[in-house]
Structure formats: C-alpha cells, structure tokens
C-alpha positions as CSV (number, residue, x, y, z in Angstrom):
1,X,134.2,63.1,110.1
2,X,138.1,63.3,111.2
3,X,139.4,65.2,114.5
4,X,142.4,66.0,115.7
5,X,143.6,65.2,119.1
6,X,146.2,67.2,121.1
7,X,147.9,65.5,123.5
8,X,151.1,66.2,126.0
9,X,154.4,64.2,125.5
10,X,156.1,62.7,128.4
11,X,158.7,65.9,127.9
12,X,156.1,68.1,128.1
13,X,155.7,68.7,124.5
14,X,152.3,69.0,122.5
15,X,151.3,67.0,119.5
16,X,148.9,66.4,117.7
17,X,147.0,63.4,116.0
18,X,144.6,63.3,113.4
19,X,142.1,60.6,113.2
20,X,139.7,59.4,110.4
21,X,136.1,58.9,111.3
22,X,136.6,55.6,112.8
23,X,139.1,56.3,114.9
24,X,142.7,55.3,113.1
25,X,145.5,58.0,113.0
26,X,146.0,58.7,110.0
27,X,148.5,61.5,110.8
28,X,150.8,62.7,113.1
29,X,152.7,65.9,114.3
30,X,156.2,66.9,115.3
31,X,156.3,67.4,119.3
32,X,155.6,71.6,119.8
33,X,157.1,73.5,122.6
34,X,153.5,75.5,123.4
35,X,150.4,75.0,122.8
36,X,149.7,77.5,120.6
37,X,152.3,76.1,118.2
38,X,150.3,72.9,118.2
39,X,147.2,74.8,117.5
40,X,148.8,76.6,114.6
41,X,150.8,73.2,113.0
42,X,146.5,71.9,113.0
43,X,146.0,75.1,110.9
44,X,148.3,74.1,108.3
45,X,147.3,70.9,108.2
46,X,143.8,71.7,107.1
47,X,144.8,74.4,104.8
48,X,148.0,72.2,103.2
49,X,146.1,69.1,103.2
50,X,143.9,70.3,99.9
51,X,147.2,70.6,97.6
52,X,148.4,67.2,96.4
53,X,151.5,69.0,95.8
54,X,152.3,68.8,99.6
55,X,152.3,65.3,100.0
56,X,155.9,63.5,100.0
57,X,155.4,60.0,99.5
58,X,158.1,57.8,101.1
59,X,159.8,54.5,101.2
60,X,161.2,53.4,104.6
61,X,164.5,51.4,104.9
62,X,162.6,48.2,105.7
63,X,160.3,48.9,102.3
64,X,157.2,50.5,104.1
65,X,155.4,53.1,102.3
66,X,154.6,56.4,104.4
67,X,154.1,60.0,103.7
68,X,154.8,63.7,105.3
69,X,152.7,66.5,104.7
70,X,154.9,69.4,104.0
71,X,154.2,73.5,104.5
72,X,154.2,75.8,102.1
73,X,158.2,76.7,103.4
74,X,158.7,73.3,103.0
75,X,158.7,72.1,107.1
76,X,157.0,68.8,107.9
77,X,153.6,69.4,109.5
78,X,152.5,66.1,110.1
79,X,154.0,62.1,109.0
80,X,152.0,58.9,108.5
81,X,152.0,55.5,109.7
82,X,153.8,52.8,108.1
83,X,151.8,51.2,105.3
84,X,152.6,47.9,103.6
85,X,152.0,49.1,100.2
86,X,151.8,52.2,98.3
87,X,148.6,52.0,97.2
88,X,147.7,51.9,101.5
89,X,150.0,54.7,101.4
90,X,147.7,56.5,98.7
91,X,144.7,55.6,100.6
92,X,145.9,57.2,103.4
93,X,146.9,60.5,101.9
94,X,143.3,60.7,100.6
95,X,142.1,60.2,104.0
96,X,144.0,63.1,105.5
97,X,143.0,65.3,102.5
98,X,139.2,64.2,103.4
99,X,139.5,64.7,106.8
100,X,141.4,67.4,107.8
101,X,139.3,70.6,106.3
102,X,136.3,69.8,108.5
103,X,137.8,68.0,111.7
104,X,136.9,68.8,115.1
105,X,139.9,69.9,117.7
106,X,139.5,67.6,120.4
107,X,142.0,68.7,123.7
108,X,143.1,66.0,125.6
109,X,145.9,68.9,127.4
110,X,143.3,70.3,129.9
C-alpha cells in the first residue's frame, strides 16, 4: 500500500511525496505555503488520480518521459520522476492511480 509523506522545504514550504508500497516516489507536489494547502493538494490527488483523463504524459528536453497529474481546473497537483521510456512512464502512472485512493498520510512536519 502507497503513503504520502509531507515534508518541510528548506524555505519553509510543505510538500508532499507519494510513495508506492516499496518505498519509491512515485509522485511529487508543488511546494505549499501552509499546511493545510498540502493536506488539501493529497486530497486531489487521491480523488484525480482515478481519471486517466488527468494524466499529462511528457517528454523532457533530454528525451525522458514523465508525467503531471492535473486538477479538475487544470493546476498541476503532483509531477513524476524522470523515466527512461514511456512505457516506465506508463508504469508509473498506474502506480499512482493504484496507490493513491488508499494511502496512508504519514507527517514528517511535526
């Protein structure tokens, strides 16, 4: 089972992480100015993470495949590692959509 981890920047910002069952990120968040921000970017992520639709698949400038999870609005909510192919890249998104429904919150902040 997944989890997400929140965590404090060096600036003071929260983030989030979230990490498949053994441990790998398989997703990461924008820096939030509160904690309660952070909280609510986990929210989408579990609820946007069912809709394929959501999913931007992308190819980096050096020719790595990666992916952002988009809102509803259209904001990214949370961007991938770097993956050598696109079918990694796949793999990845159906980790995130696996995990994220049913993953524990686990808050590194206090």
């Amino acid at each position: 089972m997944g989890k997400f981890v929140v965590s404090t920047r060096k600036n003071g910002e929260f983030q989030f992480s979230l990490k498949a069952g053994n441990g790998q990120e398989i997703l990461a968040s924008e820096g939030y100015t509160t904690k309660a921000a952070c909280l609510n970017g986990i929210e989408s992520v579990k609820k946007n993470a069912e809709n394929e639709g959501r999913f931007e698949k992308l190819t980096s400038k050096n020719g790595k495949s990666y992916f952002n999870l988009k809102a509803t609005n259209g904001q990214i909510i949370g961007t991938s590692e770097m993956y050598e192919s696109e079918a990694s890249r796949d793999n990845g998104i159906a980790s995130v959509a696996k995990n994220a429904a049913d993953a524990s919150v686990d808050d590194q902040t206090a």
